[in-house]
C-alpha positions as CSV (number, residue, x, y, z in Angstrom):
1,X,99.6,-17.9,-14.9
2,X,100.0,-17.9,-18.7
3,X,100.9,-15.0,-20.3
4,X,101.1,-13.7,-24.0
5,X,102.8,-11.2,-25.7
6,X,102.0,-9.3,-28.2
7,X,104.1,-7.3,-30.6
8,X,102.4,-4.2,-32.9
9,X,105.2,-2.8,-35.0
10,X,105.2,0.8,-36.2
11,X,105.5,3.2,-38.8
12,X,106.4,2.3,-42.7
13,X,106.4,-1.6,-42.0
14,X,105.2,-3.9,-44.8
15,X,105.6,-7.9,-45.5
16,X,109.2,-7.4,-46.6
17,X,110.5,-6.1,-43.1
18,X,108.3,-7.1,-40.8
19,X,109.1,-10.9,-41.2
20,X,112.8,-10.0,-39.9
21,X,111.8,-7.9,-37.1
22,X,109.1,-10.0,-35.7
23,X,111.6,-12.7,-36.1
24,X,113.8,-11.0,-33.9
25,X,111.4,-9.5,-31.3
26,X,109.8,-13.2,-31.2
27,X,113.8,-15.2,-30.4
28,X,114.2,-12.2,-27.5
29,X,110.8,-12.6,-26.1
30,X,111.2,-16.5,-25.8
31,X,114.8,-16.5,-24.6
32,X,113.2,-14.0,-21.7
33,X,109.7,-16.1,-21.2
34,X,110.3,-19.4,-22.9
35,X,106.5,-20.3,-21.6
36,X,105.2,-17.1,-23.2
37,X,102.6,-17.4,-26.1
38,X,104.2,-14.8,-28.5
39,X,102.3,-13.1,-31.4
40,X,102.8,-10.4,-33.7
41,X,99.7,-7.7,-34.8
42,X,101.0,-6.9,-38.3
43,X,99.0,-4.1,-39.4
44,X,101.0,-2.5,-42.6
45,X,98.3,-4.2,-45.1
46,X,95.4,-3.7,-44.2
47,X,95.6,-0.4,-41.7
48,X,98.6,1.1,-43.5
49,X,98.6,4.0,-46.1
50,X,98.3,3.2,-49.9
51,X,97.8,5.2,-53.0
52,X,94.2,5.0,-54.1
53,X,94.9,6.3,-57.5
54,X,98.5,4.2,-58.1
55,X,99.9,7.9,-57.2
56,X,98.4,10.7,-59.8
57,X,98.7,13.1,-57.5
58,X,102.6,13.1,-57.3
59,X,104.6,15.2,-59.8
60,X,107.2,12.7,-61.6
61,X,105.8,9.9,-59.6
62,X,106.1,6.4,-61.8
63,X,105.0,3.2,-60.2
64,X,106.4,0.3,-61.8
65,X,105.0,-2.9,-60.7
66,X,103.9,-2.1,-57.1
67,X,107.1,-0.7,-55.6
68,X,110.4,-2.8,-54.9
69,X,110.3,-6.1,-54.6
70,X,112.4,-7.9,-52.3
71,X,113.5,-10.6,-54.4
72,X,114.2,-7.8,-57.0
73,X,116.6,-6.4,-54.4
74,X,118.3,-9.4,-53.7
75,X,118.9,-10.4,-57.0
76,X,120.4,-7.2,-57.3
77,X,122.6,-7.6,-54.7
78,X,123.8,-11.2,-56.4
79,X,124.8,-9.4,-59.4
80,X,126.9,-6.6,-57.0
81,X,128.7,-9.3,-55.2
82,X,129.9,-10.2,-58.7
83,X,130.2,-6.9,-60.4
84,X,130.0,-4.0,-57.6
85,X,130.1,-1.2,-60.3
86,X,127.1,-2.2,-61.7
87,X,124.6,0.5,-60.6
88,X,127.3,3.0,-60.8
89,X,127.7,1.9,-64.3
90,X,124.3,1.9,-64.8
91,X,124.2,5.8,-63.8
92,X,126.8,6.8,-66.0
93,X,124.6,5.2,-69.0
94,X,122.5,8.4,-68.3
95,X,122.8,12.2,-70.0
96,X,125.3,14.2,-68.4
97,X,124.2,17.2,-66.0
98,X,125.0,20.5,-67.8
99,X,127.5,22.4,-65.3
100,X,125.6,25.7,-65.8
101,X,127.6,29.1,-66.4
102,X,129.7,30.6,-63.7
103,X,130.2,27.9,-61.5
104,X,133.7,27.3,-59.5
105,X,132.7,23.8,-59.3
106,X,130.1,21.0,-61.4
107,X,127.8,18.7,-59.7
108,X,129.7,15.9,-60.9
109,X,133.3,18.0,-60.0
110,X,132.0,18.1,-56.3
111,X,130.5,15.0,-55.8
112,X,133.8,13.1,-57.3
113,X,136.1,15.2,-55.0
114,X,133.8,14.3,-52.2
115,X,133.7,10.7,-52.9
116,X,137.3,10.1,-53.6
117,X,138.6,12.1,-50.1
118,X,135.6,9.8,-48.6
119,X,136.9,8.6,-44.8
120,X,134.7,6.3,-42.9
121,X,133.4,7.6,-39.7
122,X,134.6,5.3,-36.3
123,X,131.1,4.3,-36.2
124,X,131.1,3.2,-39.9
125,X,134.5,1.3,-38.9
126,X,133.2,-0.2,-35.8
127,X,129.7,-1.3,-37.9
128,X,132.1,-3.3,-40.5
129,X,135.0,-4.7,-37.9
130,X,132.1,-6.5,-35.4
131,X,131.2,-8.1,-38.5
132,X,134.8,-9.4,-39.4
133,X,135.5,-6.6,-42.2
134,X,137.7,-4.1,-40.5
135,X,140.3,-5.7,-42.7
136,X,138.3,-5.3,-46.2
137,X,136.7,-2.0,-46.0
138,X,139.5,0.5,-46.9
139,X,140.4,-1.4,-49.2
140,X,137.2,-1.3,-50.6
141,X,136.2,2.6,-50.6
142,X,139.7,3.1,-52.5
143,X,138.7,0.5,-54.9
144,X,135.6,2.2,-55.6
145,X,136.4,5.5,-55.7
146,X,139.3,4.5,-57.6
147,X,137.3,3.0,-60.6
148,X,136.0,4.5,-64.0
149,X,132.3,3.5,-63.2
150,X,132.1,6.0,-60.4
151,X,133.9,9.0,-62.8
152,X,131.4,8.2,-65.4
153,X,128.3,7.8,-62.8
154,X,129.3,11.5,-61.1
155,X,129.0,13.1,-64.7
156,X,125.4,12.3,-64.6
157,X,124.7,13.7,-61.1
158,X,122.8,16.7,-60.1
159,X,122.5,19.4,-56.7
160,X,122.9,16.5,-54.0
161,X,123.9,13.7,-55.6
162,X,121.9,11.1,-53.3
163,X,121.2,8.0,-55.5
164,X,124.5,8.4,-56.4
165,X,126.3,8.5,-53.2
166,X,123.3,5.3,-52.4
167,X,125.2,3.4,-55.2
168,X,128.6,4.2,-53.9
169,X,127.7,2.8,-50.3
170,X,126.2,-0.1,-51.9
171,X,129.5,-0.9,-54.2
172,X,131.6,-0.4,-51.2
173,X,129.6,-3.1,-49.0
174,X,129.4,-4.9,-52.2
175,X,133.1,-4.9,-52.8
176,X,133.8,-5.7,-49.4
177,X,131.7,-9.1,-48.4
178,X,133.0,-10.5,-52.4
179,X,136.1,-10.1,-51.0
180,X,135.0,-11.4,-47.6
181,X,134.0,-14.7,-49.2
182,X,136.8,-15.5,-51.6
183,X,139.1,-15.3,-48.6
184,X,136.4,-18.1,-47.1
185,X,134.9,-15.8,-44.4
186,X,131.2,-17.0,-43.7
187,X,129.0,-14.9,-45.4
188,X,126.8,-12.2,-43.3
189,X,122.6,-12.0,-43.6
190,X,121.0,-10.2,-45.4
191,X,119.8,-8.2,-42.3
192,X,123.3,-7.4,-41.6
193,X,124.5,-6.4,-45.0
194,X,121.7,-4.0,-44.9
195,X,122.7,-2.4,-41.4
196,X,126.5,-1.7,-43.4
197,X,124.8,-0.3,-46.0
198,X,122.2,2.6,-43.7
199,X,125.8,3.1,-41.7
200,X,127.6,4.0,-44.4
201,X,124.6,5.8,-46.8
202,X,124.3,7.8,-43.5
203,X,127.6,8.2,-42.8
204,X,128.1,9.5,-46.9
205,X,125.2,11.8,-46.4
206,X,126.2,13.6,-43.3
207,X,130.0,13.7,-44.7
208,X,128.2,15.4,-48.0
209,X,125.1,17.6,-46.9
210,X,125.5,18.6,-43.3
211,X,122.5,16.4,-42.4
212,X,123.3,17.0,-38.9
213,X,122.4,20.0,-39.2
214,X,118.9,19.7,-41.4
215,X,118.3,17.2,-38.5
216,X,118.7,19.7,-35.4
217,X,116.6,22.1,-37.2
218,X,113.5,19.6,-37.2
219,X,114.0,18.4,-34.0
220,X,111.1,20.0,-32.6
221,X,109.1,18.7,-35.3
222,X,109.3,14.9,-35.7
223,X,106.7,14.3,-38.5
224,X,108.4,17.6,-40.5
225,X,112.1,16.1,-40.0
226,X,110.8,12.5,-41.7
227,X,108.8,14.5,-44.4
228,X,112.1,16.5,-44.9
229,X,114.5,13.5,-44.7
230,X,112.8,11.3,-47.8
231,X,112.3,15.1,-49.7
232,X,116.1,15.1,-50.2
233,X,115.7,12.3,-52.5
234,X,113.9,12.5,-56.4
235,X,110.4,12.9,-55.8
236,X,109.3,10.0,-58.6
237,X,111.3,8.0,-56.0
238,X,108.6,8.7,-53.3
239,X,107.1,5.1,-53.7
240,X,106.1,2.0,-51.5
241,X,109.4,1.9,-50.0
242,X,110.1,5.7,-48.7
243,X,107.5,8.2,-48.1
244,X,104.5,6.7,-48.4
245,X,104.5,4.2,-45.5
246,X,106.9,6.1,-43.7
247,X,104.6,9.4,-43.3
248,X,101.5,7.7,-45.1
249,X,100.7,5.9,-42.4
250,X,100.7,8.5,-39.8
251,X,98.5,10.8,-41.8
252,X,96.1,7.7,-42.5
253,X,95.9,6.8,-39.0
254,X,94.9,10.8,-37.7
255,X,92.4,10.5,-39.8
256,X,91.2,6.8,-40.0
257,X,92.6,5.1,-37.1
258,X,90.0,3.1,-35.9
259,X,90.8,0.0,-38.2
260,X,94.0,-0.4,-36.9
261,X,93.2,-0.2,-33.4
262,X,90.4,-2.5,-33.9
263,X,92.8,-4.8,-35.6
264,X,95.2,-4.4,-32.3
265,X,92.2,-5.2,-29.9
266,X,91.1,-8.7,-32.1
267,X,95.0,-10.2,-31.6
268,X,94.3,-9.2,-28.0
269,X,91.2,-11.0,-27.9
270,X,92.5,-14.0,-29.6
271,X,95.6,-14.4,-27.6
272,X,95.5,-17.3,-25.2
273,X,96.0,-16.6,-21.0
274,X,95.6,-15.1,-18.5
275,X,97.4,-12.0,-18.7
276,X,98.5,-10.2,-22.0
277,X,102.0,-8.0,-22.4
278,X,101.7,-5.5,-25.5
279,X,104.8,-4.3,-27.1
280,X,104.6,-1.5,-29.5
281,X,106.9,0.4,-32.1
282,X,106.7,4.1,-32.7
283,X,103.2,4.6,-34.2
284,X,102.1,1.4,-32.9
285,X,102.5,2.7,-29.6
286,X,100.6,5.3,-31.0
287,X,97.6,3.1,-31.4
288,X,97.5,1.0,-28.0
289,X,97.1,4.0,-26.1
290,X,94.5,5.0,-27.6
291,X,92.9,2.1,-27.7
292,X,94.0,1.1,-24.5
293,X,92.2,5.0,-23.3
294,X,88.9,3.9,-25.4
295,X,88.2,0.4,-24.2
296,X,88.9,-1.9,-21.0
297,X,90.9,-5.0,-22.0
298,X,90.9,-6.6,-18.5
299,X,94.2,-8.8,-19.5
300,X,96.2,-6.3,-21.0
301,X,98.3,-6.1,-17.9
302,X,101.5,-4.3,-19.0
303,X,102.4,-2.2,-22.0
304,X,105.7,-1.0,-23.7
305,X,105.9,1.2,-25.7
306,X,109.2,1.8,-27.9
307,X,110.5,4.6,-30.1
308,X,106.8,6.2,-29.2
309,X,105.0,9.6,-30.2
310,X,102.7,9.1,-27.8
311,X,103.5,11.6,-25.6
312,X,104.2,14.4,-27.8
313,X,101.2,13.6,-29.3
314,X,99.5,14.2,-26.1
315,X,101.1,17.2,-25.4
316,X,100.2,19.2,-28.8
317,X,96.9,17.7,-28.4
318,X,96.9,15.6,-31.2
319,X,96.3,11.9,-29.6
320,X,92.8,11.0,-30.1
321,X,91.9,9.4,-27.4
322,X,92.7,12.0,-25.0
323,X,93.4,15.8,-24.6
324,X,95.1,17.4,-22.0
325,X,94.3,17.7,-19.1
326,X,92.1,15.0,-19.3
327,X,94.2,11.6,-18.0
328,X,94.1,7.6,-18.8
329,X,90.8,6.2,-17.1
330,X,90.9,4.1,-14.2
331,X,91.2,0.9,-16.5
332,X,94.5,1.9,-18.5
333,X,97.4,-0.4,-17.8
334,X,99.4,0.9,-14.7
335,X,101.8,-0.9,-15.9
336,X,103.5,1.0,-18.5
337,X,107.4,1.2,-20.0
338,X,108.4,3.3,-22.2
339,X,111.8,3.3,-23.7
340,X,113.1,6.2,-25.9
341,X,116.5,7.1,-27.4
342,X,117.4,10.2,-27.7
343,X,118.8,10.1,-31.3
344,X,115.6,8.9,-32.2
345,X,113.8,11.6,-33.2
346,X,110.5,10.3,-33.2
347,X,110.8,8.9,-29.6
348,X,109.2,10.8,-26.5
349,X,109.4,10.9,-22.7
350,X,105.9,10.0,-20.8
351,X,106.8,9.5,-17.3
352,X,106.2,13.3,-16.9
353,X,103.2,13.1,-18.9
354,X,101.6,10.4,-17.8
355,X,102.7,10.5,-14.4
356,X,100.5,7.7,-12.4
357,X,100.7,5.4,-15.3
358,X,104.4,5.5,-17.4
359,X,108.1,4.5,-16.3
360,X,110.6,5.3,-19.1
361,X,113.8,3.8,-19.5
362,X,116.4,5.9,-21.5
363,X,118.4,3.3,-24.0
364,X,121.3,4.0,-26.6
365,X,121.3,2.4,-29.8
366,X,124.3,4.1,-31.2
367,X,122.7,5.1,-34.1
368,X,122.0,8.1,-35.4
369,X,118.4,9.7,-36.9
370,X,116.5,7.9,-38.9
371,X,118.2,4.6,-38.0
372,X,118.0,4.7,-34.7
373,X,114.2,4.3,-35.0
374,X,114.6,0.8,-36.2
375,X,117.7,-0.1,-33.8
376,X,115.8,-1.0,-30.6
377,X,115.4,-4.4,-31.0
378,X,119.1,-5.5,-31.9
379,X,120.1,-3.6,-28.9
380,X,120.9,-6.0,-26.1
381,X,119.9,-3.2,-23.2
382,X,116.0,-2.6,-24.6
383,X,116.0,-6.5,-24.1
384,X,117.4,-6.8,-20.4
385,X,115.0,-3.7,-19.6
386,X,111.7,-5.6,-21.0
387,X,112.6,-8.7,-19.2
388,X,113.0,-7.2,-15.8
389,X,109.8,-5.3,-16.3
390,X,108.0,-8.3,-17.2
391,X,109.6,-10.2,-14.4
């Protein structure tokens, strides 16, 4: 019997990201079912959220050129590798932040206190030492917090301080793989550098703003926590790369799903076999259950679903397909894994809610909220759990 697999990715995903992570997913599903046909259903295009009106309707919003660019970003990154002070130098071109009358403490006095006690977290230290930089990254925050670009940067800061604490983490990273290389290390990816640099940005941001805290508050409230988490930053920030896709997309697809889960069915219906295995991230899950409830697709055999809403959805009547107590249809996939984390924020439990049809499988990606969302599929354990399902 041939089978295909399909993979729908989730939430906030567009042609800069989703060539890495289907890239990933795709090596994983072919090292577990080498005779698989494997395809992705990218969906961020066409059935994603975008701003009609280039963004009017957001106070201080400024688009520039359709958002960041990754080239842009990785030049950027080839100038920090050579000079790791440049954005905080760049930040310390800006006005200084008045102090304000009657304050113990400035912005910019906090924020430098803060930065210069900075201690990495053990996860932050385990992050850079499986990556052969346990060696390099003290060095590297003392180097940093050390230097006259980050005194002059902190004099332009604000309440918060988060794109500058953003351009500390990336100096630090920056400081550390330079060094890395003129000792002759091999250099990391670019996927790797990035998963030092959400460590250690998360790590700076907890350290700085209780996060933790603002995070158990919104537990209950997944779409509310994200909303809340992207707020924190300078709203003319909220661009292609933060809110918009992020909560955009969820909002878009409550109201105007259809497209996408007529885009999920057509990759079904194009995909060679017999039998068909859909995998599906967060809101993509989302989707294929829906469109799974709506329509019989005799060969889709077996879904997983990953970092999914699904069931909460369900449960505050929100899913469109279905409202309690009405249940999945005779046709649904009986078939059906669901794997959750329980940093992740946005994942659910639906073996309890879907009893007849869902088996979840609980999975730590040692991350925690918002990264954990994106972990799964570097996580060797979400891998050995698909293949023995599929097997």
């Amino acid at each position: 019997m041939q089978r295909s697999v399909i993979f729908v990715h989730g939430t906030g995903v567009r042609e800069e990201s989703y060539g890495d992570t289907f890239g990933t997913v795709r090596a994983a599903l072919l090292e577990l079912r080498p005779e698989a046909d494997v395809r992705g259903c990218f969906w961020g295009r066409g059935a994603g959220a975008g701003l009609a009106l280039d963004g009017v309707s957001i106070p201080g919003y400024a688009r520039t050129g359709g958002g960041r660019q990754e080239d842009a970003d990785v030049a950027v990154w080839g100038v920090l590798y050579l000079d790791p002070g440049y954005e905080l130098r760049l930040l310390g071109l800006r006005p200084p932040v008045a102090s304000g009358m009657g304050r113990a403490q400035s912005p910019a006095q906090k924020l430098h206190a803060e930065l210069t006690a900075y201690a990495p977290s053990p996860e932050v230290r385990d992050a850079f030492a499986k990556r052969g930089l346990d060696g390099l990254l003290e060095g590297a925050v003392r180097t940093v917090a050390d230097s006259p670009e980050l005194r002059d940067a902190v004099a332009t800061a604000g309440d918060g301080g988060y794109e500058h604490r953003h351009a500390f983490a990336r100096a630090v990273v920056a400081t550390a793989l330079a060094e890395a290389a003129e000792r002759g290390a091999d250099s990391v990816d670019g996927v790797e550098r990035d998963v030092l640099l959400s460590v250690l940005s998360a790590d700076l941001h907890t350290q700085g703003r209780s996060l933790a805290g603002s995070v158990a508050k919104a537990a209950a409230t997944p779409a509310l926590l994200a909303l809340t988490w992207h707020a924190r930053r300078r709203r003319g920030a909220l661009n292609d790369g933060l809110l918009l896709p992020a909560v955009g997309d969820i909002l878009r697809y409550q109201a105007r799903g259809q497209g996408l889960r007529e885009l999920i069915k057509r990759t079904v219906e194009h995909a060679p076999g017999d039998a068909v295995t859909v995998i599906a991230h967060s809101l993509g899950g989302v989707a294929c259950v829906d469109l799974l409830v709506q329509e019989e697709l005799g060969r889709v055999d077996q879904l997983v679903t990953v970092g999914s809403q699904a069931p909460f959805f369900y449960e505050a009547g929100a899913l469109v397909s279905l409202e309690h107590p009405q249940v999945p249809p005779d046709h649904f996939p009986r078939r059906w894994l669901n794997l959750y984390d329980r940093r992740d924020l946005l994942s659910f439990r639906a073996a309890e809610v879907f009893p007849k049809h869902a088996f979840d499988h609980e999975v730590d990606n040692r991350q925690p909220f918002p990264f954990a969302h994106s972990a799964y599929w570097s996580n060797r354990r979400v891998w050995d759990a698909i293949g023995t399902w599929m097997g």
